[in-house]
C-alpha positions as CSV (number, residue, x, y, z in Angstrom):
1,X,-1.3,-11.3,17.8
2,X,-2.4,-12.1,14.3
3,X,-0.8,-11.2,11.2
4,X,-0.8,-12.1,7.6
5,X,2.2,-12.2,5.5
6,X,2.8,-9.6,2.3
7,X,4.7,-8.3,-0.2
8,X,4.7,-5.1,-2.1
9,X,6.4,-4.5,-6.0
10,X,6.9,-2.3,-8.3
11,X,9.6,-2.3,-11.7
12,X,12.7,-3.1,-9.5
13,X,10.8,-6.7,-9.0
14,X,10.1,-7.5,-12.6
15,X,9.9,-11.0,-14.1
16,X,8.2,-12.6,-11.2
17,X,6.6,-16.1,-10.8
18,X,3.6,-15.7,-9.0
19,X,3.0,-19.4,-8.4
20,X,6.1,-19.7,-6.5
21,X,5.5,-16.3,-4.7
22,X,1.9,-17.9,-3.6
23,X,3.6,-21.0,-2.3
24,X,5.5,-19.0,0.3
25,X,2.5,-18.1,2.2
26,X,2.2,-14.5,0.7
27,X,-1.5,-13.7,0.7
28,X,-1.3,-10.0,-0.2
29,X,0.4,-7.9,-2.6
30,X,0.5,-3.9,-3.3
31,X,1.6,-2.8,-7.0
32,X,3.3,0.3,-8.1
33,X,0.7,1.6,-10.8
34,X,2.0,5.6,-11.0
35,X,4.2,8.0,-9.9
36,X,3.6,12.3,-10.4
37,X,1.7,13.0,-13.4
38,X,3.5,11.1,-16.2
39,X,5.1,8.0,-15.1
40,X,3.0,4.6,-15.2
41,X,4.8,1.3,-14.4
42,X,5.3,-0.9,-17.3
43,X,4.6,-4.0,-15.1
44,X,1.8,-3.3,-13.4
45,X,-0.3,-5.2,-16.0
46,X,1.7,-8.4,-15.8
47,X,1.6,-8.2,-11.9
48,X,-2.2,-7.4,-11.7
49,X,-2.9,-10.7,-13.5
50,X,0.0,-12.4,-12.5
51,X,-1.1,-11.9,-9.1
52,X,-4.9,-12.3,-9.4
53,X,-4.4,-15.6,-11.5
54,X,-1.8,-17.1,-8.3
55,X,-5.0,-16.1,-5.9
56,X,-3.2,-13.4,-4.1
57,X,-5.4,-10.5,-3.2
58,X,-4.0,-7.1,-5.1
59,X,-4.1,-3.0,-4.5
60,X,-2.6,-0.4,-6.5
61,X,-0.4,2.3,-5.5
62,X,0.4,5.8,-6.4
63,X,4.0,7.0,-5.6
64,X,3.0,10.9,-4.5
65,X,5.3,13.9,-5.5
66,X,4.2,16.8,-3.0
67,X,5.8,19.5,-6.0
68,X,3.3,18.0,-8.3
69,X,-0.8,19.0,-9.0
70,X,-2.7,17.0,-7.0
71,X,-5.7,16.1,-9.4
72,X,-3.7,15.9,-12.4
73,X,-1.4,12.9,-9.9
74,X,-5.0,11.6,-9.0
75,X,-6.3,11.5,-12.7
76,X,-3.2,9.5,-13.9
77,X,-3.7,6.7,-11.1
78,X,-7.7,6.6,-11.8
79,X,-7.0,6.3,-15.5
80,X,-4.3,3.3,-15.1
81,X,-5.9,1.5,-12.9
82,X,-9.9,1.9,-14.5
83,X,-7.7,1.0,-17.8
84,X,-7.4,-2.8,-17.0
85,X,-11.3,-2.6,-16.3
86,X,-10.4,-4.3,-12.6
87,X,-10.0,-2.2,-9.2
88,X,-8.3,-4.9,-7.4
89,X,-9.8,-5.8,-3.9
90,X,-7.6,-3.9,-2.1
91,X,-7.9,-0.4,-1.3
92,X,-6.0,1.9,-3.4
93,X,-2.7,3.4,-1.6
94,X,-1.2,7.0,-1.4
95,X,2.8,6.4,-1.1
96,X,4.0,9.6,1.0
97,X,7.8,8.9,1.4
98,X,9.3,12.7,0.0
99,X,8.4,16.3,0.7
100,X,10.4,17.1,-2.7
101,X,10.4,20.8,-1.2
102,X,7.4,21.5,0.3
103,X,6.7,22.4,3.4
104,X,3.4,21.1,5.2
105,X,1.1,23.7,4.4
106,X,1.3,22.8,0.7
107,X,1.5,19.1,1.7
108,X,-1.5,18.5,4.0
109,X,-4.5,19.7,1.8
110,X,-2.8,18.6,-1.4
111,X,-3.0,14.9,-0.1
112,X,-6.7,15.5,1.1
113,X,-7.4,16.4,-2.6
114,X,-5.9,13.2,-3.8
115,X,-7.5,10.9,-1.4
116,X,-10.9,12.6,-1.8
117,X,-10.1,12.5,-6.0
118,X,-9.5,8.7,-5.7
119,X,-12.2,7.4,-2.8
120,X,-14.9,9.5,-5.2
121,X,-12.9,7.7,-8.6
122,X,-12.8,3.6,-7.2
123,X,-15.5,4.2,-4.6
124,X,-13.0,3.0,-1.8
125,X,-11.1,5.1,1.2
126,X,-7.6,5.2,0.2
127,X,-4.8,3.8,2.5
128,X,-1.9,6.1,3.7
129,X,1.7,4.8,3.6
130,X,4.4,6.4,5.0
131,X,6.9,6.3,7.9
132,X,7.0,7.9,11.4
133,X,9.1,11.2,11.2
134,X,7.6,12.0,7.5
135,X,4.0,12.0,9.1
136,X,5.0,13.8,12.2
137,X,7.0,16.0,10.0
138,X,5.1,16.7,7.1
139,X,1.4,15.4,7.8
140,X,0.9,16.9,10.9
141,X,-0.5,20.0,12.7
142,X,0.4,22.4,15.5
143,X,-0.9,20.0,18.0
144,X,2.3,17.1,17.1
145,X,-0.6,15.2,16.0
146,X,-2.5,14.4,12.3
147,X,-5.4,16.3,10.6
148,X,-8.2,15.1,12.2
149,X,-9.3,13.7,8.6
150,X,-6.4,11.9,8.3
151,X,-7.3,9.0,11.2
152,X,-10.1,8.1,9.5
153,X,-7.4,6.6,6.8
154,X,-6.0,2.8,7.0
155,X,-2.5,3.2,8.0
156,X,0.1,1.1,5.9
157,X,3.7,2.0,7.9
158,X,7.3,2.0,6.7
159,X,9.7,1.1,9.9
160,X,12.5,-1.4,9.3
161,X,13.4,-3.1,13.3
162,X,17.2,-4.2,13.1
163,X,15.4,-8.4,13.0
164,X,12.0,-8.9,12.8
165,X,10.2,-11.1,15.1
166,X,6.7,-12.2,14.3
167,X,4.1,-10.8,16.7
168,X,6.6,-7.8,17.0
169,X,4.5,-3.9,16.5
170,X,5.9,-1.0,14.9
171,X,6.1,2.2,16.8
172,X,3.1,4.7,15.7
173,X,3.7,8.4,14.9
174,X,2.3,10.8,17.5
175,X,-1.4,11.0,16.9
176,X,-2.2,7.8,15.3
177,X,-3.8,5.2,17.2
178,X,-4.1,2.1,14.7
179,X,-2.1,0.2,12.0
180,X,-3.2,-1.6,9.5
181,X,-0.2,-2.6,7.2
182,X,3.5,-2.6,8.3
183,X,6.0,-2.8,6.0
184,X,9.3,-4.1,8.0
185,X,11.7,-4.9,5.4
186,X,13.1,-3.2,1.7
187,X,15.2,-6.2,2.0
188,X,13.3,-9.7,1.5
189,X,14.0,-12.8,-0.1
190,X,10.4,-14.3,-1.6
191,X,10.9,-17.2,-3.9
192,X,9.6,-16.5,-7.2
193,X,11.5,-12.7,-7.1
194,X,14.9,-12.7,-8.4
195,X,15.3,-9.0,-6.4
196,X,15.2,-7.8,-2.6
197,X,11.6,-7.5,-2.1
198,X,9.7,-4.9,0.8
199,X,8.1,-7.3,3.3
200,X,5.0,-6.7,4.8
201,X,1.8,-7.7,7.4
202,X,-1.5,-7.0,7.4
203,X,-2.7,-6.1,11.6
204,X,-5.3,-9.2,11.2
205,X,-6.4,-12.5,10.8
206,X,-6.5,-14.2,6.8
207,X,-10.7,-13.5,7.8
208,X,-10.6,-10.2,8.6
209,X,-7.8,-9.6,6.1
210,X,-10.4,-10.5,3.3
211,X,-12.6,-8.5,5.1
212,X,-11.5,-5.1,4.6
213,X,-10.5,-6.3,1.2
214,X,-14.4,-6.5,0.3
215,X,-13.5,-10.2,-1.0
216,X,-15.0,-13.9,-0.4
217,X,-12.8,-16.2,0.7
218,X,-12.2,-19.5,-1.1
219,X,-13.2,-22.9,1.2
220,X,-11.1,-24.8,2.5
221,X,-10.2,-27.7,1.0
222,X,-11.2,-30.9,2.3
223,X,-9.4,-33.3,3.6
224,X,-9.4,-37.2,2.7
């Protein structure tokens, strides 16, 4: 099974070489742009560019607070990211990790605002993270399953195995058929990062991994 290697940062990962990440093999990277309706990351800048200049392909994500407006969540992503006049080649991502009070009623069509907010923002279909028992608890309907909407989302899933193994899957929530990101670790070490880093793979070969991220891949270089 083929898999490419990733990370994704946010504040807590601040100061980092992106050289020496690039050198490890990392090929991806997600960065935390916003969070509710008034927090922006102070590093994203220095990580977008840091990143792009290293040759690492980037996407932004939104940390979602479910007791929050929506739109007014959407709007402050849209604004961050459009701000730096570059999308990234990566999708954009909705973080679902807290129900912060609500119950799925309030949950389920308040996402669908934010994804449809975004996709019609950046022109690209969001991706959904979250783990197992938050989608099957709080993203799902009477069937055990997802909206039907919601499959037509990549799927970027937190589930932490007690030692990863490389070829290893995670386990899908009921309902959900594909993954497309796993992240498998809070706990990395990356060279480059003086902090525990969140560890990631992309379901795919480098190829197809540029591929969904809409971008051309640089040649080879030739050897003597």
């Amino acid at each position: 099974m083929a898999t490419v290697p990733g990370i994704d940062v946010s504040y807590w990962d601040s100061g980092i070489d992106w050289p020496k990440v690039r050198a490890t093999g990392q090929r991806f990277v997600f960065i935390k742009a916003t969070e509710a309706d008034n927090y922006s990351d102070p590093t994203f800048d220095d990580n977008w560019i840091g990143a792009k200049s290293a040759g690492i392909l980037r996407g932004a994500y939104h940390f979602y607070r479910c007791n929050v407006d929506p739109k007014k969540q959407a709007d402050r992503f849209i604004d961050y990211v459009k701000s730096t006049n570059d999308n990234g080649e990566l999708p954009p991502v909705l973080d679902l990790e807290t129900n912060d009070g609500a119950g799925k009623n309030k949950i389920i069509p308040n996402v669908k605002i934010w994804l449809d907010r975004v996709e019609a923002a950046l022109g690209r279909k969001p991706i959904i993270y979250s783990g197992q028992f938050f989608l099957q608890d709080f993203l799902s309907e009477a069937g055990g399953g997802p909206p039907v909407w919601a499959r037509d989302y990549p799927l970027w899933l937190a589930q932490y195995p007690n030692q990863y193994v490389p070829g290893m899957q995670p386990i899908l929530p009921r309902g959900w058929f594909k993954w497309t990101l796993w992240q498998y670790s809070d706990k990395g070490d990356v060279n480059g990062i003086n902090a525990k880093v969140d560890m990631d793979v992309f379901n795919g070969t480098l190829e197809e991994l540029y591929k969904f991220a809409g971008a051309k891949m640089e040649p080879a270089a030739k050897t003597p």
